[in-house]
C-alpha positions in Angstrom: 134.5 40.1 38.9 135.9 39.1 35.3 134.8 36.6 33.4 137.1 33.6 33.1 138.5 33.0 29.6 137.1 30.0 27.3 137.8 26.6 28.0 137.0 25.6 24.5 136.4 26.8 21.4 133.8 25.8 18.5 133.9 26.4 15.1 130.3 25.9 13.1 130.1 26.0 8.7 127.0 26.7 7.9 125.2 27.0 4.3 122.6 30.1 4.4 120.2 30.2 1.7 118.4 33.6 0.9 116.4 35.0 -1.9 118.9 36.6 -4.1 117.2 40.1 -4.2 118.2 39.9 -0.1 122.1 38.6 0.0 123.6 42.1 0.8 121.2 43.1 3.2 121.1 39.2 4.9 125.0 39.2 4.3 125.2 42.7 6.6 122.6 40.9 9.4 125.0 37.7 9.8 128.0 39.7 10.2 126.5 41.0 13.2 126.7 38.2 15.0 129.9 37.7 16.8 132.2 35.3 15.4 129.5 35.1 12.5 131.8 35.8 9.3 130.6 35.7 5.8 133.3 33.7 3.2 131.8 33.5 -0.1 128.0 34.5 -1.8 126.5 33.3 -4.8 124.4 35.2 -7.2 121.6 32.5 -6.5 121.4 33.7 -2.9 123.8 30.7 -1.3 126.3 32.1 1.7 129.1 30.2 3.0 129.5 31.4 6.6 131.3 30.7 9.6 130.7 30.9 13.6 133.2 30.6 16.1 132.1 30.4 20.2 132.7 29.5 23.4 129.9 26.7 23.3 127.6 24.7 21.1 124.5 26.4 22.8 125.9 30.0 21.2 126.4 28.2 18.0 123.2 26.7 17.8 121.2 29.5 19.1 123.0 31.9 16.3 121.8 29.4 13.4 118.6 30.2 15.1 119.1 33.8 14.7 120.2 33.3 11.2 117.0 31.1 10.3 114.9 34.5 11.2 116.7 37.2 9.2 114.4 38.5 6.8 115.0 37.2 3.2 116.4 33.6 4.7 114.7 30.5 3.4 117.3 27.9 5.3 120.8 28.1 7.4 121.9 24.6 7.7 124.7 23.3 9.9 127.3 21.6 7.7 129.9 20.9 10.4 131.1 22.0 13.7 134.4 21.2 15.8 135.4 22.0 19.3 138.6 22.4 20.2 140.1 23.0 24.0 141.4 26.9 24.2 144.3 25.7 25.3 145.0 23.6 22.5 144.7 26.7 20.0 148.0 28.3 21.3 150.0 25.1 21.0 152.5 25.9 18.1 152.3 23.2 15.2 155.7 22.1 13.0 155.6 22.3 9.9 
């Protein structure tokens, strides 16, 4: 039996802080996550990171996650947005 494709989709930014002696080896631990994507780092530990799922539980359950890598002090939601699958293919003008 497969499983049936998404009916929505979320997108989650979230602001990581780590200590800075741990940002490559916390960067490498979010990027496991799926749909967990790393956009930016600062050299004072800060991470600007994405999450995209099917629902809000996997989104909120990965900022869990996130909160218990070694070398995080805080990963705090910043916004989240949900979207119907379906409304993802539509084409937009331009």
């Amino acid at each position: 039996m497969s499983a049936s494709p998404p009916t929505e989709v979320h997108v989650a930014g979230v602001v990581v802080h780590a200590y800075p002696e741990a940002v490559a080896r916390v960067v490498s631990a979010v990027e496991t996550h799926a749909g967990a994507r790393v956009h930016a780092q600062s050299r004072d530990g800060k991470l600007v990171v994405t999450l995209e799922a099917d629902d809000a539980d996997t989104i909120a359950t990965a900022i869990v996650e996130i909160n218990r890598i070694d070398g995080v002090l805080a990963a705090s939601l910043v916004y989240q947005h949900a979207e119907s699958a379906a409304s993802m293919d539509e084409e937009v003008e331009s």
